[in-house]
N, C-alpha and C positions, 0 to 999 in steps of 0.2 A: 544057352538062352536063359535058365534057370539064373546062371550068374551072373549073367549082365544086368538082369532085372535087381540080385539084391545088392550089386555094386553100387546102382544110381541111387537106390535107397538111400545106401549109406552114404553116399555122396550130396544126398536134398536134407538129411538127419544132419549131414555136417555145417551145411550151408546155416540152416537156420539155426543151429549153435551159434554159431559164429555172428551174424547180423542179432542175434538174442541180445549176447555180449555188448556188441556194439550201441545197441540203443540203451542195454542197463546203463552201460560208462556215461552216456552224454545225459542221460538225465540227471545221474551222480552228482556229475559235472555242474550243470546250471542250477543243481538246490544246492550246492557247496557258495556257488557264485553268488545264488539270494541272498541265504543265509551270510554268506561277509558284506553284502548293502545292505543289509538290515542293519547290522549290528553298527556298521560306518555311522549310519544315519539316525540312528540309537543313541549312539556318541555327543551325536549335534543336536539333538535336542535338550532342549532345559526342563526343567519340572517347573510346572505351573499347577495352576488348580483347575485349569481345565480338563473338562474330561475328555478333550480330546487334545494330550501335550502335544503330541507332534504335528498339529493340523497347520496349517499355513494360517498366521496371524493376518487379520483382516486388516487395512489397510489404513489409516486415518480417516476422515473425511475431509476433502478438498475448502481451503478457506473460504467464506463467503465472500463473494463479489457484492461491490460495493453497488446501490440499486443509482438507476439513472436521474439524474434532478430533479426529475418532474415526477417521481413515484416516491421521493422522501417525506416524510410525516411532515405538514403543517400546521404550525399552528395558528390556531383561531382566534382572535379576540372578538370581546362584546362590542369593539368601541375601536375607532381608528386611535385616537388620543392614548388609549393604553398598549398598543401595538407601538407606539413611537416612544413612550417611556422604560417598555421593558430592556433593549439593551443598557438605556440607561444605568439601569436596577442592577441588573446581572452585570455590568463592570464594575459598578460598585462592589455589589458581591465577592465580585473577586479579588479587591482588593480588599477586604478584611482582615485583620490581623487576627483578632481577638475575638469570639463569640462562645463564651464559656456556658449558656443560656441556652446554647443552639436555636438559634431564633432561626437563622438565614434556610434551616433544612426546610420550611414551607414554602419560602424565594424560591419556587419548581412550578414551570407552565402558565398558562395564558392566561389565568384567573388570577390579577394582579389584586383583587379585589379582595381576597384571601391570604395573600400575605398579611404573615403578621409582622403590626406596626404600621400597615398601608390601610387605607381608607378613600374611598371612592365615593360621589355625589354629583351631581350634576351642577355642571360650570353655570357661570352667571349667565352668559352669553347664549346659552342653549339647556333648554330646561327639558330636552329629550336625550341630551348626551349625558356621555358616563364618561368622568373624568381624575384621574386620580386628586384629589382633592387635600388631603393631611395625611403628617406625616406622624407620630408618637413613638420615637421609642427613646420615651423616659424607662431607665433602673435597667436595660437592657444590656450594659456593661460591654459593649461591642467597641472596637479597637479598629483603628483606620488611621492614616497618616493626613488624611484631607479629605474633606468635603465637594472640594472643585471637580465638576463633571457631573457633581451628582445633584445638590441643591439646584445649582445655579440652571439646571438642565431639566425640569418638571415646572412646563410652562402656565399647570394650572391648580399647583398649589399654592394653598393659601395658609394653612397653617404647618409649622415646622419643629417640632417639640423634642428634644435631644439631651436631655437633663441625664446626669449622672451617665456617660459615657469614658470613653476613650482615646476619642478624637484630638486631633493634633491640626496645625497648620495653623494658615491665616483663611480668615474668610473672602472669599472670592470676589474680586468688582462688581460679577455679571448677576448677583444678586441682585441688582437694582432695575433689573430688566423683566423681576419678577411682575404683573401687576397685580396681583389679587395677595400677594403675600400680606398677613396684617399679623400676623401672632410670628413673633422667632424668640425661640427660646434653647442657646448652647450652651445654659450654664453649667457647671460642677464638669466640664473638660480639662483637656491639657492647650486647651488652646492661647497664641501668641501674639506677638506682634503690636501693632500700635492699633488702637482703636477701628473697627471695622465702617469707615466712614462711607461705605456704599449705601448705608442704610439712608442718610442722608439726604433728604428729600424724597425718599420713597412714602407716597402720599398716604396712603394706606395704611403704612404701620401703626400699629396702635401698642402694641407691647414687645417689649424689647428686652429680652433676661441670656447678660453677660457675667454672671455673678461666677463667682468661683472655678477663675481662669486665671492666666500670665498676663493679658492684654498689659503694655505699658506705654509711658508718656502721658498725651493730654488728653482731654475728651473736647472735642471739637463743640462750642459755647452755641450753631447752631442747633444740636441736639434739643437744647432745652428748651427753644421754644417753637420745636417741631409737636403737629397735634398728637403725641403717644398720652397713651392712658397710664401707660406703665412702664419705669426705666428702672433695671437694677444693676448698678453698676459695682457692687458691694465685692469686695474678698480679690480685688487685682492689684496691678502697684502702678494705679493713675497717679502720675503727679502734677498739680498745679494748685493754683488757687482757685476758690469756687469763682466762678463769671457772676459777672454784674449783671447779666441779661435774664439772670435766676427769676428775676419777680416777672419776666416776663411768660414763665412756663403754664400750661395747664397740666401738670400730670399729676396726676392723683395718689400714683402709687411712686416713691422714689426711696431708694436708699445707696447711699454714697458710702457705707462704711464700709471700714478693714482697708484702705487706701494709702496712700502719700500726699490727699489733699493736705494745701497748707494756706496760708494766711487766715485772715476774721471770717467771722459769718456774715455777709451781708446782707444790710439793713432790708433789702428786696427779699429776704425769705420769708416773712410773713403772705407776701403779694403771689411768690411761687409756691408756696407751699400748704395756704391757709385749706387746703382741701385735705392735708394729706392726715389718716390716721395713724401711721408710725411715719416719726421722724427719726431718721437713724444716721449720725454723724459719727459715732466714737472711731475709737482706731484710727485717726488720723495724724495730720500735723498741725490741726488748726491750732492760729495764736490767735491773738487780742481778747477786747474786754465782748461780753454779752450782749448783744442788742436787746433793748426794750422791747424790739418787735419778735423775740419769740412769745410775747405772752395773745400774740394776734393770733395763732396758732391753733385757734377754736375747734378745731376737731380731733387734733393730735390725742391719740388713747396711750400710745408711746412715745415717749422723746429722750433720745438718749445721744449725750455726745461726751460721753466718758472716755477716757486714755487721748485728754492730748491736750494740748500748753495752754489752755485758756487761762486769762488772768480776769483779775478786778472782784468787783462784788456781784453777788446773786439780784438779778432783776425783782424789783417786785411786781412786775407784769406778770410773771407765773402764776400768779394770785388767781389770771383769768382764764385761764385751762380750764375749765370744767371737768373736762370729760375727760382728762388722763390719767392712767393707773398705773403704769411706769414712768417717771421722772427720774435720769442720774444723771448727773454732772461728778462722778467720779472721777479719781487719777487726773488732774488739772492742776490748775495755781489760783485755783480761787482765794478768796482772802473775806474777810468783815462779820458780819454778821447771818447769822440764820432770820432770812423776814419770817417774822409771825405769823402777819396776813399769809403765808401761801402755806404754811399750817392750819390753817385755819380754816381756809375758805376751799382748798383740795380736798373734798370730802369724799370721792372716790379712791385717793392712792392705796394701791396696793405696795407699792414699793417705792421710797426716796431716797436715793445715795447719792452722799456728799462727802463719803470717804477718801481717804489720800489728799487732803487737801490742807489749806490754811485759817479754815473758820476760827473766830477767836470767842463766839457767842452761842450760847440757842435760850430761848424765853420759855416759859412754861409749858405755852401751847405747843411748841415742837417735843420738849421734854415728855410730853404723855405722848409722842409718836415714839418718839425713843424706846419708852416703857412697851410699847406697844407692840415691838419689834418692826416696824414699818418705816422708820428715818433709823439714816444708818453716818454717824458720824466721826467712825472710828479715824485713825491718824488724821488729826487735826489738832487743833494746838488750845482746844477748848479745857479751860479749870475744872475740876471737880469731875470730870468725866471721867472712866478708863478709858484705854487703848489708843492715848492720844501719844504726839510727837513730842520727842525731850524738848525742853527747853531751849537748849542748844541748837537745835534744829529751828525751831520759829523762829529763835532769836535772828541766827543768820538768815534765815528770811526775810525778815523785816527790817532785817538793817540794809537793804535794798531798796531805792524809790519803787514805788509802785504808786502808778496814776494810771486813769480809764479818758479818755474825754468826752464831753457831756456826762459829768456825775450827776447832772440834777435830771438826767431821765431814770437813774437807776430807781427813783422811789415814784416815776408815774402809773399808776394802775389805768389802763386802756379802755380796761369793761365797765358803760355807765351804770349796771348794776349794784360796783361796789360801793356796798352799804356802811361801811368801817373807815369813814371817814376823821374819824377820834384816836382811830391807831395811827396813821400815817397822813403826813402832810404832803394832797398831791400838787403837783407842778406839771405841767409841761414839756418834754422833755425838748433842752437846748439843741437851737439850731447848729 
């Protein structure tokens, strides 16, 4: 009995040896197993600067959906009228080439009224609306292939001011469909083509500045006696002769130079021009002889039609300018004498050139302009003078006919004032 008892002993002593064993192996087992996913997974991870490298990288976030029509921002205007101009604006915009200025970065949102170079006022028509009204951007140096879409399309401007840009093209028909337009000003562009005749009975116009473009061809003769206050036609390559319907013009402000005009002045400039204070011809191709009636020219402070073929003698109508302090008849084919009277009686000039030409004379009273540095008569063919023309030179000149017709108006003085009736025998001038 004794040893049955210490058999099973040893028998339960053996058991749990054994089942010991058993569970040390299998736990062995699964930390051997960790420990190589750990170290698997160890592998696959990268070093970041998180402090947790191995965490599961969070996700992106999903793109935004687009929101439904009726919850996108709108925009507001003050005024229905600036609501209909702004895509105008903004295609324009987009067609900018050139904006070195950065003018167009304020062209943002529904206050058109803050761009700059836009300007707003209330239309004729409605003295509570707001209406884009003028346009300015002179020195602004912006760059576009055309204006079409965009002038012709702001139905309640009236002025349009574009000096010294970039702009290119022809100007559009639908300008004429403007009505309050009365100021257009696209000079010092690269703009082309033949004369922008849409302007052309647009009733309203009053100023009109095409100066320092391409425009070529002719300038359509109704221009001039359309009511403008102001025409500058100056620095393009118009060519024709000046129209006969000149003395029918009112405009006050005009200058024709830097051109391809050609033929005489006609005798009608006194009638079209007698208002204007510069007169500005040079740079052309005018020929013939001087009319007597530039000395009608009563308010002229400048007159200048220097660089181009005028022939014959110096009017003594000039005599009645009062009020001019530039006078040149430079670079031409003048010929005869220097008149005295318009030395004399010019008591404002600041400046008289009669240089590049063929005078064969000057009298005392010119002679103290001379001295005076204020008459300038260099190359000319005058004796006893410097910086005149060889002899060679006048010679072959004069051995050319040279006639004026009607010479007996060259010596008429116009203004009944002149008192210098002992200088000059006047006449009439021949019909």
């Amino acid at each position: 009995m004794r040893r049955s008892s210490l058999t099973k002993a040893c028998f339960s002593t053996f058991v749990f040896f054994l089942l010991t064993c058993l569970i040390a192996n299998s736990a062995t087992h699964n930390i051997t197993r960790r420990s190589s996913k750990d170290k698997t997974h160890r592998k696959k991870c990268t070093i970041t600067s998180s402090p947790h490298p191995c965490s599961i990288p969070t996700p992106p976030p999903p793109p935004p959906q687009d929101l439904p029509p009726n919850s996108q921002k709108v925009l507001s205007f003050a005024d229905q009228r600036l609501q209909v101009v702004y895509p105008v604006i903004q295609k324009f915009k987009s067609i900018i080439t050139s904006d070195p200025l950065n003018i167009t970065k304020s062209w943002v949102g529904s206050d058109i009224c803050t761009y700059k170079g836009f300007y707003c006022d209330n239309p004729p028509y409605n003295s509570s609306a707001i209406a884009l009204a003028s346009i300015d951007f002179n020195g602004f140096q912006l760059g576009a292939s055309s204006l079409d879409g965009f002038l012709d399309q702001l139905p309640d401007i009236a002025l349009f001011h574009a000096n010294s840009n970039n702009f290119s093209g022809t100007i559009s028909s639908k300008i004429s469909n403007l009505p309050y337009l009365y100021e257009l000003d696209i000079s010092n562009n690269l703009f082309s083509g033949s004369f922008p005749t849409a302007v052309l009975g647009m009733n309203g116009l009053s100023f009109l500045d095409l100066r320092f473009n391409f425009f070529t061809g002719s300038v359509p003769p109704q221009i001039f006696t359309q009511d403008l206050d102001a025409l500058f036609l100056n620095n393009n390559n118009f060519m024709q002769s000046l129209p006969d319907n000149l003395g029918s013009s009112h405009i006050i402000l005009l200058t024709l130079a830097n051109n391809n005009f050609n033929g005489p002045i006609p005798t009608s400039i006194a009638a079209a021009l007698s208002s204007l204070t510069e007169v500005l011809l040079l740079n052309n191709q005018l020929t013939g002889c001087l009319p007597y009636e530039l000395g009608l020219l009563k308010e002229a402070i400048v007159l200048d039609a220097s660089n181009n073929q005028l022939t014959g003698l110096l009017p003594f109508s000039l005599a009645c300018l009062d009020k001019v302090e530039q006078l040149s008849f430079s670079s031409n084919l003048l010929f005869g004498l220097v008149p005295e009277v318009i030395c004399e009686l010019l008591v404002n000039l600041a400046n008289f050139s009669l240089s590049d030409n063929y005078f064969i004379h000057v009298g005392p009273i010119c002679r103290s302009l001379i001295k005076r540095g204020l008459l300038d008569v260099t190359d000319n063919c005058i004796p006893g003078l410097p910086l005149q023309r060889s002899i060679e030179e006048c010679a072959d000149f004069f051995s050319q006919p040279r006639f004026c017709p009607n010479m007996g108006s060259y010596s008429y003085i116009p203004c009944s004032k002149f008192p210098y009736t002992s200088l000059v025998h006047q006449v009439n001038p021949t019909p």
